[in-house]
N, C-alpha and C positions, 0 to 999 in steps of 0.2 A: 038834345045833346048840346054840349059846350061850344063855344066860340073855338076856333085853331088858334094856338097858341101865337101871337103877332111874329115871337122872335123866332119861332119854327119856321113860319113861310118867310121869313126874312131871309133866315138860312138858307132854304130849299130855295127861293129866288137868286140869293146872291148864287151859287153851288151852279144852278141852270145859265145864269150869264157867263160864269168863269167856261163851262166846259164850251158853248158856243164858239171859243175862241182855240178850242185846242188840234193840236194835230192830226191831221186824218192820214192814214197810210194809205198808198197808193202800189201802183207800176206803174213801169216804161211801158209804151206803145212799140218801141224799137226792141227788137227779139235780141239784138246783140249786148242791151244792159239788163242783165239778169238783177241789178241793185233793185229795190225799194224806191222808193220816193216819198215825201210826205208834201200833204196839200194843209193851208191854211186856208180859211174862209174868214171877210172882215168884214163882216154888212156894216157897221158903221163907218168906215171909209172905201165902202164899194168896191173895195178887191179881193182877189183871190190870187192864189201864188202858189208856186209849187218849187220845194227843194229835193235837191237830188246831187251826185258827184257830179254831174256837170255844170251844176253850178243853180243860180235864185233867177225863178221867172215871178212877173208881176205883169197882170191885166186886170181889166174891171169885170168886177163882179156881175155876173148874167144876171139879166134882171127880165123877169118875165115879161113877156109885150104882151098887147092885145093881137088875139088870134084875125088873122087874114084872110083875105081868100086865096086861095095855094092858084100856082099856074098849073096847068097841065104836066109839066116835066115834073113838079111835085105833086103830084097826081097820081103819079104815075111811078116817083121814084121809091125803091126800095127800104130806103132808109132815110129820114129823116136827116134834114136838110143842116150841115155843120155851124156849131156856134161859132162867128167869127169876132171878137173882141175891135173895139174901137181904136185901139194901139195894144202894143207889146213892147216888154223891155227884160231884157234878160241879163244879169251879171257873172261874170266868173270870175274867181280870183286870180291873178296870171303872174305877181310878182312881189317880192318883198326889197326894197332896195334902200341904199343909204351913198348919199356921192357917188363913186362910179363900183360898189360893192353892190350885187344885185344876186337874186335866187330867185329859181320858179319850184312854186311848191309841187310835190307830186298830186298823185290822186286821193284826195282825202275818203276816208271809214265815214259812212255816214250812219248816224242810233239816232237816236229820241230819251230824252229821259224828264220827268213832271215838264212836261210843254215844251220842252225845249229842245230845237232840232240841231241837232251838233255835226261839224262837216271838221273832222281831225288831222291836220295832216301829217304832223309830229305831237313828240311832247312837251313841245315849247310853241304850237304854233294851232289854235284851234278858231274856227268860226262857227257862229251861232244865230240862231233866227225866236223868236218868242212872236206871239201875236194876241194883240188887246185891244180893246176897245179906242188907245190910243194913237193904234197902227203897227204894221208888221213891222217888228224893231231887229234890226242888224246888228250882230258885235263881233269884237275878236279880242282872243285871249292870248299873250303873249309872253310866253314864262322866262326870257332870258333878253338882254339887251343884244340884239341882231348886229354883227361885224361890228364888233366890241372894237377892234383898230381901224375902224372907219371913223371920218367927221361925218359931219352934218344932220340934215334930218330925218327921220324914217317915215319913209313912202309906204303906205299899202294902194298898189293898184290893180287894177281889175277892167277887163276888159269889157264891154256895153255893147248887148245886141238887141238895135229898138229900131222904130220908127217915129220915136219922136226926137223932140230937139233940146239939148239940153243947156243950164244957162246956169254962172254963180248969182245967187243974190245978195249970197252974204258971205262970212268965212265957213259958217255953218250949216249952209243950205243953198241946194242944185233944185232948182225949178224943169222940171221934164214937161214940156208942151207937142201939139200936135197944129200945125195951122193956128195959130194964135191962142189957140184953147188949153190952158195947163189942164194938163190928165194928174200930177204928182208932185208930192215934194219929198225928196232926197235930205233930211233935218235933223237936228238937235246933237251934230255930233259932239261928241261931249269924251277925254281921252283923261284917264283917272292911274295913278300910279298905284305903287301898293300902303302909300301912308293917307291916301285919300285925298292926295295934292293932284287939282288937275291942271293938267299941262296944255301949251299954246297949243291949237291945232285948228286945222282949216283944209275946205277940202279942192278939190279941183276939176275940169270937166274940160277934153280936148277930144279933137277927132282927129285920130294919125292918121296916118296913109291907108289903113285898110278894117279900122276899127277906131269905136273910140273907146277913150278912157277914163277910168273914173278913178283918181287918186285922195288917200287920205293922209293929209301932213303931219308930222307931230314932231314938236320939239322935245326931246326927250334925253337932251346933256345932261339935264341931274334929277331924270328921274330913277327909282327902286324899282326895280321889277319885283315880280310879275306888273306889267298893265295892262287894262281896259279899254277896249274901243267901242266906243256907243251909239251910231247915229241911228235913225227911225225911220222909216216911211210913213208918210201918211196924205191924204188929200186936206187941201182946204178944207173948213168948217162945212161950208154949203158943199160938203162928199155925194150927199145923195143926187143933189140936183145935176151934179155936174156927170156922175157915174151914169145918170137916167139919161142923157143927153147923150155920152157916151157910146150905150146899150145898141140906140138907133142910129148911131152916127154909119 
């Protein structure tokens, strides 16, 4: 019989890596959110996530250990013993503001359509999750210029429930650490109009009185709507090593 065609398994390779990355449907553990959820899985930057109306969780990806010798009480107990992650970090969206004009958005509709896990909360006001080899990437889509007789800049912020600590490194990147050790990098945000002018933006990382928070800036006095908000997640290069470290932390 013939050789398989090189460009066949090319396709049927490339086709196996894309869907690797796509959205799994889930539920809520909690009986009171009859919603859906969707999970992401990212082996190459060692996380897993799950979105849902209340909002984008992110932890490192379970990584199988060498089996142990169990104690007695796991000996003994019923169900195997819970996967507990090295850190957590959870976001929600909690506000869209411009100077002292500000709006909390309601409960957004959450679908899925080709990869893409969509959280709606108007029709001027959507966010969105994709996940790739490059890392679980965050956006938002903004179809109208927000408190049009407002100055200044427009804030998107969101409220952060972690255990780790987080830091600016740059305008465009928040380092989330645990004990010295960065678990994530919050990156690449990148805010694009509708002529494909991207505009100033930078992000910010503060802990209020009872939460912290995660703000996105943009200068956006002469920008066209619709625009685009684009940052990433991802770990550093060395993902595995650090996620493997993680697993047993």
């Amino acid at each position: 019989s013939s050789d398989p065609d090189p460009g066949w398994i090319a396709s049927v390779t490339k086709r196996l890596a894309e869907e690797e990355y796509l959205p799994i449907k889930g539920g809520h553990e909690r009986p009171s959110e009859a919603e859906a959820s969707w999970n992401f899985v990212n082996r190459a930057n060692g996380l897993r996530s799950e979105i849902s109306p209340e909002g984008w969780e992110v932890v490192p990806r379970r990584i199988k250990q060498p089996k142990r010798p169990a104690s007695a009480e796991e000996e003994n107990a019923e169900a195997p013993v819970d996967y507990e992650p090295g850190w957590r970090w959870r976001y929600q969206l909690t506000e869209v503001s411009r100077g002292e004009a500000r709006q909390k958005p309601g409960r957004p509709k959450l679908h899925e359509e080709s990869g893409t896990v969509r959280l709606v909360y108007s029709a001027s006001l959507q966010e969105w999750y994709k996940n790739s080899e490059a890392g679980i990437e965050q956006g938002f889509e903004i179809a109208e210029r927000p408190f049009e007789s407002s100055s200044g800049e427009l804030v998107i912020a969101g409220a952060v429930d972690t255990d780790l600590s987080g830091e600016a490194v740059s305008r465009d990147s928040l380092v989330f650490s645990k004990d010295g050790r960065e678990a994530f990098r919050y990156a690449g945000l990148k805010v694009v109009d509708a002529t494909g002018r991207e505009l100033s933006s930078w992000v910010s990382y503060h802990q209020g009185s009872s939460q912290a928070v995660l703000e996105i800036h943009a200068d956006d006095s002469a920008a066209v709507y619709p625009i685009s908000i684009d940052p990433v997640v991802a770990t550093p290069s060395w993902s595995s090593e650090i996620n493997e470290a993680w697993a047993k932390y």
